[in-house]
C-alpha positions in Angstrom: -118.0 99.3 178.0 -115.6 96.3 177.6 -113.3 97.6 179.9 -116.0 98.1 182.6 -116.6 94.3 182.4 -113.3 93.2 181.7 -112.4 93.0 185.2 -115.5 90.8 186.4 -114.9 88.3 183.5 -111.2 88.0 184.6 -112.7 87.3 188.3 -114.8 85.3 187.6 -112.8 82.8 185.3 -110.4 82.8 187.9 -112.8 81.4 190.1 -113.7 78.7 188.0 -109.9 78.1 187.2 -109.4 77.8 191.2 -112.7 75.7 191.6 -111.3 73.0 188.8 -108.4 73.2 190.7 -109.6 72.5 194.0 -111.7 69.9 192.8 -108.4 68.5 191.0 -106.6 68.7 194.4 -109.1 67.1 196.4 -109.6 63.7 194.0 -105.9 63.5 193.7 -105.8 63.1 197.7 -108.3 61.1 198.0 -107.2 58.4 195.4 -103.4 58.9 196.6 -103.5 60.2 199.4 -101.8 63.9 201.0 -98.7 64.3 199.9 -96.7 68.1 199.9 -94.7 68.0 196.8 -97.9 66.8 195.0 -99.9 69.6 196.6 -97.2 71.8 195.4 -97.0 71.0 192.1 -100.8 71.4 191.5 -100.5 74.8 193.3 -97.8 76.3 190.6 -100.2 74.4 187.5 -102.5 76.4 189.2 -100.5 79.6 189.5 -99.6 79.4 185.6 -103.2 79.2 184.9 -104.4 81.8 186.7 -101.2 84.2 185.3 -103.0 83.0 181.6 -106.4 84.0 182.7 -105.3 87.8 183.8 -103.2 87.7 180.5 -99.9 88.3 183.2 -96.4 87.9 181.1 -93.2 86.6 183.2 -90.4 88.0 182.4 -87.9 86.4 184.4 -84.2 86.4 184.9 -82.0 84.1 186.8 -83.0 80.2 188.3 -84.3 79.1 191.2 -82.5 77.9 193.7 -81.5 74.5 194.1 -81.8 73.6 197.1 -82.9 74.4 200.4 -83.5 78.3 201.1 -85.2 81.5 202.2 -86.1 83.7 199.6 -86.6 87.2 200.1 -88.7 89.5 198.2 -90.0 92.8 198.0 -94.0 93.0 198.3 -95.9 95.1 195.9 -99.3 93.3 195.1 -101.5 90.8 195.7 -100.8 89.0 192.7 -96.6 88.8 194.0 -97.4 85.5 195.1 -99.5 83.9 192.1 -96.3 85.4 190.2 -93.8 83.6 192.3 -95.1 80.6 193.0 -95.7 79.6 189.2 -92.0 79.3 189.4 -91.2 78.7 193.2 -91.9 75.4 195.0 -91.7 77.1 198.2 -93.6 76.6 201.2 -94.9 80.7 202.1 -95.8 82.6 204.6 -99.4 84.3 204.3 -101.5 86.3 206.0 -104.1 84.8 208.4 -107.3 86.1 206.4 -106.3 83.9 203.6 -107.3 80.9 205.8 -110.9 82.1 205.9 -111.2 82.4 202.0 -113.7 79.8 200.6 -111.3 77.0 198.3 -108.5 79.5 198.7 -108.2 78.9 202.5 -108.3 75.3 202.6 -106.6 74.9 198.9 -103.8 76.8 200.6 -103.3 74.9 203.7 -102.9 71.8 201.7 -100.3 73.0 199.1 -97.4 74.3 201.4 -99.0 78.0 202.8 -98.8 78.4 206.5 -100.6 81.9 208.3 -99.3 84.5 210.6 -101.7 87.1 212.0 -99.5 90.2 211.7 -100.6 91.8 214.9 -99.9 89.1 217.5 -96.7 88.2 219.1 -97.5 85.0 219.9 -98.4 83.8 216.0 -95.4 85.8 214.7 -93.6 83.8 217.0 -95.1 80.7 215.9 -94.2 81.6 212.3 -90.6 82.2 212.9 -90.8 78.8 214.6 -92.5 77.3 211.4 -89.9 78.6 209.3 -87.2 77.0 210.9 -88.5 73.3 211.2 -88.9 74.1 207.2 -85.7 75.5 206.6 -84.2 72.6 208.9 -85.9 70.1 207.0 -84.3 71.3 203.6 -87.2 73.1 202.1 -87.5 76.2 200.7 -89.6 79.3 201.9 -90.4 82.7 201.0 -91.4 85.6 203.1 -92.3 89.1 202.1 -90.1 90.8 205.4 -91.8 94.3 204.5 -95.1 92.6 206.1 -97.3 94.5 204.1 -97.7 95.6 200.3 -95.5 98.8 199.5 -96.1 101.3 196.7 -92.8 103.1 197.8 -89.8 103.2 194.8 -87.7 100.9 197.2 -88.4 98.5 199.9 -89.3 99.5 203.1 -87.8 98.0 206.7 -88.1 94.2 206.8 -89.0 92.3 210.0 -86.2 90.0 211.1 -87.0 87.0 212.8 -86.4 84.7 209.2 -83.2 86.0 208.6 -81.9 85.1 212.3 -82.9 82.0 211.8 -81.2 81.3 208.5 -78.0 82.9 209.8 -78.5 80.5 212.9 -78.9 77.7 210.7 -76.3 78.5 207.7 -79.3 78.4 204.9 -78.8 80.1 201.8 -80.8 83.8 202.1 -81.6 84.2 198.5 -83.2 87.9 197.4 -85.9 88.1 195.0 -87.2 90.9 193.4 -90.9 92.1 191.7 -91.6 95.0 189.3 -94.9 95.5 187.6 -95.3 98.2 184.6 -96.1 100.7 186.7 -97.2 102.1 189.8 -100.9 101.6 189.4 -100.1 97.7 189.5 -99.4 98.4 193.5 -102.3 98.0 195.7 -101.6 100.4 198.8 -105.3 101.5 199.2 -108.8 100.4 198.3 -110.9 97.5 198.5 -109.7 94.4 196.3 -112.6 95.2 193.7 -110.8 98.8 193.6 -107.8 96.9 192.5 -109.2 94.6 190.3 -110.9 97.4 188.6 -107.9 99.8 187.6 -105.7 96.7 186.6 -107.6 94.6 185.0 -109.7 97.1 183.0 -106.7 97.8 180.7 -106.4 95.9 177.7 -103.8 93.8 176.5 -100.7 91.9 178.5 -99.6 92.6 181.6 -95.4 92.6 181.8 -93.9 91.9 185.2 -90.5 91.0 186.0 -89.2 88.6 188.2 -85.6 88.9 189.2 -84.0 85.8 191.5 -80.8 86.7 192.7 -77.6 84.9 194.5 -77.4 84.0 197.5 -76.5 86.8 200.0 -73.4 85.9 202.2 -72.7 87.8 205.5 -70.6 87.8 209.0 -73.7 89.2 211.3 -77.2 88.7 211.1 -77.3 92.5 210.7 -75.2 92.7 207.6 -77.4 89.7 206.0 -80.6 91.5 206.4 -78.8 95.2 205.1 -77.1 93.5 202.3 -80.7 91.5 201.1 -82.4 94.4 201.3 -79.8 96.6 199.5 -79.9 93.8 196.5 -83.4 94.0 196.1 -82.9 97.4 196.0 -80.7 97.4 193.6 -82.6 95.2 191.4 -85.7 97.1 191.6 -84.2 100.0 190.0 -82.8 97.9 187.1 -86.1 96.3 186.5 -87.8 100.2 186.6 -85.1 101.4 184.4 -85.4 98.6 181.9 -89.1 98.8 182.2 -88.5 102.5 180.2 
């Protein structure tokens, strides 16, 4: 019985953690007005909260990177970024139905999420040309390059446009890499409810590591993306190895 309803009280705290947070968002900008690194702060407050809520451990090796970047991870779940960005302050590329979600939408336009609609040229294009006046301005963003969620044991091909213009621009391409306990934690198939359902109904903490790795240095844009990918890779079958 408790693990039928386990899921829905998780969701429904969460909501009620994003709601206060929302509501903490939107005071703070009146009274002081918009401001990113504000924004961005409140969104990994929020992050951590919501990682406390679903009872989500961290287990993270390695720092983030000082400075300006693009970081590069592999995709697994839904929850990759709520994982990330409790320790990244990163502007992030999302997918364009996130801008429709009620407080979600609007709370992640203000704190440093920008949308790409993954089936038109002319928005992927725009996102590329996002990423650059972000990289250019010394700012740090992360991208999942696989595009879409992947329940495979490694990554699978990455899109290429953000590493071009990193290599174009000498920015730091720094890989990072996700593992969750096990495959059931990947969300390939099913409704978000499905998801929510066969995660969330287990008991007890959820363990998922976070590797950040160095940056990746390379004489073609070609090489950059190959080598990335082949460190994420490489540090996905550590994490499932350590996982054992």
């Amino acid at each position: 019985m408790i693990g039928r309803i386990r899921p829905w009280i998780k969701l429904t705290t969460f909501f009620i953690v994003l709601l206060g947070y929302f509501i903490w968002l939107m005071i703070v900008f009146t009274f002081s007005g918009k401001n990113l690194k504000r924004g961005i702060r409140i969104r990994r407050n929020f992050c951590k909260a919501a990682l406390k809520v679903y009872n989500i451990r961290v287990h993270r090796t390695g720092v983030p990177y000082p400075r300006g970047c693009l970081y590069i991870s592999n995709h697994r779940s839904l929850l990759d970024p709520l994982v990330e960005l409790s320790i990244l302050d990163a502007y992030i590329l999302s997918k364009a139905e996130v801008n429709s979600y009620p407080l979600l939408g609007k709370g992640a336009r203000e704190t440093g999420v920008f949308f790409v609609e993954r089936e038109s040229d002319s928005s992927r294009k725009a996102a590329v040309q996002a990423i650059e006046k972000i990289l250019k301005s010394g700012s740090q963003v992360l991208i999942y390059p696989e595009g879409t969620t992947n329940g495979d044991d490694l990554t699978s091909d990455f899109r290429k446009g953000a590493f071009e213009v990193a290599f174009n621009n000498n920015i730091p391409v720094v890989p990072i890499m996700i593992e969750y306990p096990d495959p059931s934690y990947y969300w390939t198939l099913g409704t978000l409810m499905d998801y929510f359902k066969r995660v969330f109904s287990k008991p007890g903490k959820h363990k998922v590591i976070i590797e950040i790795g160095k940056p990746i240095t390379a004489e073609t844009k070609s090489e950059l993306v190959i080598k990335t990918r082949a460190q994420i890779d490489s540090m996905m079958i550590h994490a499932r190895n350590t996982r054992r």
